[in-house]
C-alpha positions as CSV (number, residue, x, y, z in Angstrom):
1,X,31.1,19.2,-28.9
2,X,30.0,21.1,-26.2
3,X,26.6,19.9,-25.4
4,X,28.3,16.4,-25.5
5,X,30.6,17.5,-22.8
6,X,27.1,18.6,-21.1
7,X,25.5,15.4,-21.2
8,X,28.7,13.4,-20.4
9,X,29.4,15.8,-17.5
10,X,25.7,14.9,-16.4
11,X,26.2,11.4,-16.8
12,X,29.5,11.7,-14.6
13,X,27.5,13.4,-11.6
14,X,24.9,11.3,-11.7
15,X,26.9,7.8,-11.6
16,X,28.9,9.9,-8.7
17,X,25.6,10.6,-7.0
18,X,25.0,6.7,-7.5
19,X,28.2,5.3,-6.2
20,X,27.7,7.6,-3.1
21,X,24.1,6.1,-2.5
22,X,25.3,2.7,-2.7
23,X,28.4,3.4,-0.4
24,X,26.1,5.0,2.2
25,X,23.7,1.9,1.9
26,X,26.8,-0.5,2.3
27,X,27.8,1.0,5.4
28,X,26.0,-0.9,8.9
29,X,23.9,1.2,11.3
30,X,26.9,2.5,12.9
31,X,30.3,3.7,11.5
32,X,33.7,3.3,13.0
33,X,33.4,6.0,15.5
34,X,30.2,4.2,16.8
35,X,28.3,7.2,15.1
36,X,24.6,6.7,13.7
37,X,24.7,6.7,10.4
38,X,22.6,9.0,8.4
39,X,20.3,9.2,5.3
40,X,21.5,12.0,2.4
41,X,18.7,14.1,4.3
42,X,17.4,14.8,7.4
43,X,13.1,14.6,8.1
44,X,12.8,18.3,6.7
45,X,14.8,18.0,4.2
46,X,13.1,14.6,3.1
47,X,9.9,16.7,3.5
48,X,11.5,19.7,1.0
49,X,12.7,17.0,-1.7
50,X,10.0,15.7,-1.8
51,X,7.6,18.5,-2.5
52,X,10.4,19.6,-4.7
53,X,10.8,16.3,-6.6
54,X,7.0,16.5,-7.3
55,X,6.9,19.5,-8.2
56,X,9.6,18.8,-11.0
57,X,8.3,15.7,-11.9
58,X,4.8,17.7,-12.4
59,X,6.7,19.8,-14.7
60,X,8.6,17.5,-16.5
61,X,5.4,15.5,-17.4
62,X,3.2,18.9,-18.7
63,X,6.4,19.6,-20.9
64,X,6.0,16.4,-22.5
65,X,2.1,16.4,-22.3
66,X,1.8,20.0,-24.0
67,X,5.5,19.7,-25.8
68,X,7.2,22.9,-24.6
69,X,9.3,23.2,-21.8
70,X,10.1,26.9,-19.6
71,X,13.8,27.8,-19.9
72,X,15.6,26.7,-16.9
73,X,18.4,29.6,-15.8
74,X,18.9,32.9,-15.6
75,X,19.6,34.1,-18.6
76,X,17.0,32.9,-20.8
77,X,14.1,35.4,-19.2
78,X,11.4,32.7,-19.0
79,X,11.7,31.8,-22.4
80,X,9.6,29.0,-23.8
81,X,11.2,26.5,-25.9
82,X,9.0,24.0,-28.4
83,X,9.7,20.8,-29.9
84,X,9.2,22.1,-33.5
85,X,11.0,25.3,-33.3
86,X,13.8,24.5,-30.9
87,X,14.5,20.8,-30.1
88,X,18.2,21.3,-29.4
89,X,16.9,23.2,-26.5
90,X,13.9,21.4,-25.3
91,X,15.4,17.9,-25.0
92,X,18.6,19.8,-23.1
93,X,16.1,21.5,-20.4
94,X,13.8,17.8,-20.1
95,X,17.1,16.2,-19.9
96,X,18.1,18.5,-17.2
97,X,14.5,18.3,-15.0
98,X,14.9,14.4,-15.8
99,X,18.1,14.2,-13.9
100,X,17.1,16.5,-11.1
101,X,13.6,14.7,-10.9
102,X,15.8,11.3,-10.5
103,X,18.7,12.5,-8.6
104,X,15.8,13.7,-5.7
105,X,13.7,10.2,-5.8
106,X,17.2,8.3,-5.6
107,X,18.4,10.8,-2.6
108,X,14.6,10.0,-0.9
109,X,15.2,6.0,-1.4
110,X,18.5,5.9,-0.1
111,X,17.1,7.8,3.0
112,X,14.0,5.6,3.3
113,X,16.3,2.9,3.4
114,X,18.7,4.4,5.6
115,X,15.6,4.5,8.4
116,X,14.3,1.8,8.3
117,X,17.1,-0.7,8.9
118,X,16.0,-3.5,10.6
């Protein structure tokens, strides 16, 4: 029950994260206070995301390459988790770095098309 309450909370966020894209897109160059508006992140941050979002994705393709995925969190101590010994866990971490690897390439869209408005 709890790991569906996981992946629904998941599903939430990311349909939030969505909606919020798609409202920001809707919006015209300026607002109603005749302020610019702006992407979800700014050239340095676009710059971070996406070394970040590479990085991820890098990582979410060698766990599905070599099938084993690194622990994600604190209190697992690095620990390595397989698809034949624990594939509970595995799929939950590569769900996880899925969403985060998606949520970053849909944040770097909507701010590519945030710039270049015409």
């Amino acid at each position: 029950m709890l790991t569906a309450l996981y992946y629904l909370l998941m599903l939430l966020l990311g349909f939030a994260w969505y909606k919020f894209g798609q409202n920001l897109l809707r919006k015209g160059y300026r607002d109603a206070h005749d302020q610019r508006t702006e992407g979800l992140v700014g050239p340095v941050g676009f710059v971070v995301t996406a070394a970040l979002g590479c990085c991820l994705l890098f990582a979410l393709l060698r766990a599905l390459l070599r099938a084993e995925v690194p622990c994600i969190g604190k209190a697992c101590q690095m620990q390595v988790y397989t698809l034949t010994a624990n594939p509970g866990e595995y799929w939950a971490n590569m769900f996880f770095l899925a969403w985060v690897v998606l949520a970053l390439g849909y944040a770097m869209y909507v701010t590519l098309k945030v710039w270049f408005r015409a």
